[in-house]
C-alpha positions as CSV (number, residue, x, y, z in Angstrom):
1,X,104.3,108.7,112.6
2,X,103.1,112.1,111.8
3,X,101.3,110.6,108.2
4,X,99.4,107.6,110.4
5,X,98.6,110.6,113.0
6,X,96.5,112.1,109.9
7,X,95.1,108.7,108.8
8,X,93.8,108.5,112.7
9,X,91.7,111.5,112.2
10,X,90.9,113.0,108.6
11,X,87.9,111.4,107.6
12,X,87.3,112.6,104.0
13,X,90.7,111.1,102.8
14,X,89.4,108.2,100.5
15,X,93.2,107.1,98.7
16,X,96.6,107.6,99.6
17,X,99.6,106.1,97.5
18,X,102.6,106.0,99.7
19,X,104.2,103.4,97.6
20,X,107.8,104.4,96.9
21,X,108.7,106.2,100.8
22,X,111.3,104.4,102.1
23,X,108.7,103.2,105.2
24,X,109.9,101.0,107.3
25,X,108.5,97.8,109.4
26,X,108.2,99.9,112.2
27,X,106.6,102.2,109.8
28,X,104.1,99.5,109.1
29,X,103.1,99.3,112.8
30,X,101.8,102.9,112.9
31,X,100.0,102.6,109.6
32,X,98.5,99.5,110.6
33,X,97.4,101.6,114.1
34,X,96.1,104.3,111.7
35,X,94.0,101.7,109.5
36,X,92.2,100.0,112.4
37,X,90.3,103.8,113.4
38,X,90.3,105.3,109.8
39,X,86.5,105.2,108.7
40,X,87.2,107.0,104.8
41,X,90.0,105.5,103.5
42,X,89.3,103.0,100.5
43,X,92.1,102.8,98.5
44,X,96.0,102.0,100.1
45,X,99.4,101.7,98.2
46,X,102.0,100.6,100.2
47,X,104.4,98.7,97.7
48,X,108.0,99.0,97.1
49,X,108.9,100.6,100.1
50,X,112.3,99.8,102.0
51,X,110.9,96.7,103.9
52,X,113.6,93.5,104.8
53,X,110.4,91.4,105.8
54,X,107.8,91.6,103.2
55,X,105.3,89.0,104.9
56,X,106.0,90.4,108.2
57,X,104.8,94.0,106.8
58,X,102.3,92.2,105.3
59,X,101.1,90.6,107.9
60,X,100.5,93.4,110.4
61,X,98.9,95.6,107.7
62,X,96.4,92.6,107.3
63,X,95.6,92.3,110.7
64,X,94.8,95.6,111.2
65,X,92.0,96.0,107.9
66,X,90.2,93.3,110.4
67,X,89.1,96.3,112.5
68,X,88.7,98.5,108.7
69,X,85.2,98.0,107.1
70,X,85.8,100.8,104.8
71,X,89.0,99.5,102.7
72,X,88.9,98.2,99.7
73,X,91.6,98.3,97.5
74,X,95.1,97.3,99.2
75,X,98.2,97.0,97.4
76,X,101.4,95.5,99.5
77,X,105.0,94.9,98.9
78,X,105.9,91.6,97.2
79,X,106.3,88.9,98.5
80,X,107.4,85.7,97.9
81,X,106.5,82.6,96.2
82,X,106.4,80.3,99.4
83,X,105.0,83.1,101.7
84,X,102.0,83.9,99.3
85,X,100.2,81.3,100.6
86,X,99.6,83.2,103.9
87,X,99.0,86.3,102.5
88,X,96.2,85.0,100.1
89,X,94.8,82.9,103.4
90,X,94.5,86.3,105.6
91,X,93.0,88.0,102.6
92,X,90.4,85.1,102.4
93,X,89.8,85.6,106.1
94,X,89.1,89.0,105.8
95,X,86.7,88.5,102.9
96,X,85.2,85.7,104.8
97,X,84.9,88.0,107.6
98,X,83.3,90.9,105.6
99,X,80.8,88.9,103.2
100,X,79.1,87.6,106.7
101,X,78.5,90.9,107.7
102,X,77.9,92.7,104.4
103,X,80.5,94.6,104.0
104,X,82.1,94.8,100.5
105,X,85.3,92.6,100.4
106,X,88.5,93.6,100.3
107,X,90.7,93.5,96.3
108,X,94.3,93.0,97.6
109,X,97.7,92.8,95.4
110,X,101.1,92.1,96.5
111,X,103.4,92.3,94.0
């Protein structure tokens, strides 16, 4: 909690790689909380983290960059084969979402 406390509030972070920390689904839920009022970040590693739902994790990361107009690079935890198709349709939202207002899309991986 005390890392998406700082996301919530340092504005002149621009990437953070916290691939490789053990963070949890639960751990997803504050990042994601972090994501939707952080207004510098562009660049997020999250992959290869200790997560038993991938897509789940996935997921609620997703929905929050729907409130984050300044991300642009975002790299998730593998996931697979028959759930990619979600993924890759909530990505296209987002981009979708962005190009109508302007805003520069979104370059995801999840692998």
């Amino acid at each position: 909690a005390a890392i998406s406390d700082g996301l919530k509030t340092n504005n002149s972070l621009q990437e953070i790689d916290m691939s490789y920390n053990e963070i949890t689904s639960e751990g997803a839920r504050y990042i994601s909380e972090a994501i939707k009022i952080n207004t510098s970040l562009h660049t997020l590693y999250l992959h290869h983290n200790s997560i038993n739902d991938a897509l789940s994790f996935n997921m609620t990361v997703l929905s929050a960059v729907h409130h984050n107009h300044t991300l642009q690079t975002l790299r998730l935890p593998y996931v697979r084969d028959d759930d990619k198709k979600l993924v890759t349709s909530e990505v296209d939202k987002i981009n979708n979402e962005r190009t109508r207002q302007g805003i520069s899309t979104l370059t995801c991986y999840w692998w």
